[in-house]
N, C-alpha and C positions, 0 to 999 in steps of 0.2 A: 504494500500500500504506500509506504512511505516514497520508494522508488517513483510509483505511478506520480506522487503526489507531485515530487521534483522534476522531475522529467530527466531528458538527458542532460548529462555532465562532460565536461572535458574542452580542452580549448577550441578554441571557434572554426581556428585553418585546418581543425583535423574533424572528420567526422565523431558527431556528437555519441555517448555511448550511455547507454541506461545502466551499463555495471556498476557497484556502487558495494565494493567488500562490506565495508561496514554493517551496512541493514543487514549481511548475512553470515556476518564471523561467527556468531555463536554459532551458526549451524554447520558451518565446516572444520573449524578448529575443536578437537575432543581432546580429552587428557589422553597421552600416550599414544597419542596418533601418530602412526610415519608418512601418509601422504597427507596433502592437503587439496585446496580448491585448483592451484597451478598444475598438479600435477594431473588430475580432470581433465583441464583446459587445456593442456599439453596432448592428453589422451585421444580428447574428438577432436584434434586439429587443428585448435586455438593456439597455437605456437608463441606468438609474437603477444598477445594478451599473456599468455602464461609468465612470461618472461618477466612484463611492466608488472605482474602481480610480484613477481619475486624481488624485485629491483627494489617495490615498495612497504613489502612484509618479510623479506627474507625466503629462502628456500625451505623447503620438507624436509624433513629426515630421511624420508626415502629419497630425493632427489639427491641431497647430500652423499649417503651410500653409493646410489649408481654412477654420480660424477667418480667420486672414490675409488672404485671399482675399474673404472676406465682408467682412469689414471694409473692403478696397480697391475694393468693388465699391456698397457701401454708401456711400462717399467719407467713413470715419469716419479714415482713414490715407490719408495720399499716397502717390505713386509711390517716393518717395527711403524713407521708411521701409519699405514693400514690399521693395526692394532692399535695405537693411539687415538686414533678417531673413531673406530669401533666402540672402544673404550666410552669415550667423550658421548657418544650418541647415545649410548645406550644408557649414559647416567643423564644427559637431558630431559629420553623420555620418562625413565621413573621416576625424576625431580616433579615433573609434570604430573604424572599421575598420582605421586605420594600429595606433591601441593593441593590438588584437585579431591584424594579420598577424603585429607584431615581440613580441611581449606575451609573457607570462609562458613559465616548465615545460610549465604546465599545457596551457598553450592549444597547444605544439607537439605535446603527447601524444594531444589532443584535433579531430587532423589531420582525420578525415570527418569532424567534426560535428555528431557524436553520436553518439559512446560517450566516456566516459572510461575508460580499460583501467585508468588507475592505483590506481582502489580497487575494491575488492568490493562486493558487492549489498549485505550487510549494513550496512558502512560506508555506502554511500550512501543 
């Protein structure tokens, strides 16, 4: 709604574009996720959107891995920094999901997963 309400966004000499992450971050970013919404938009062919999403929220964890993975298979990185980042990712994603089990009000209100009962349509 919010999206229809704004309309399109983005500078005027490019064509205008109704994406708008924010109205849908809760619904693509979850605790202990490895892919995200770019990686989607990478999937059916949105390439160059995927990219402007990453530029402006950072990469997936799973995006991070298969650059990784290229790169160790490419012999552009060793095994020990391979292990290093394996390392690093995998305590991002648990920080995430430990933050998100013991985490805020909010997040106990927000028990299935989606809904928040604590505000109303309009509020949200």
């Amino acid at each position: 709604e919010r999206m229809l309400a704004d309309g399109p966004n983005g500078p005027p000499e490019k064509l205008s574009s109704w994406y708008n992450y924010e109205y849908v971050r809760e619904f693509h970013e979850r605790p202990g996720a490895l892919t995200d919404v770019a990686d989607w938009m990478r999937d059916i062919g949105f390439v160059q959107l995927a990219e402007e999403h990453e530029q402006k929220y950072g990469q997936s964890h799973y995006r991070q891995l298969f650059l990784l993975k290229e790169k160790l298979e490419n012999g552009e990185i060793g095994q020990d920094i391979w292990d290093q980042e394996i390392e690093r990712i995998q305590e991002e994603v648990m920080l995430e999901f430990e933050n998100w089990s013991q985490g805020s009000e909010k997040s106990q209100i927000m028990n299935d997963g989606e809904f928040d009962y604590s505000i109303d349509e309009d509020t949200y």
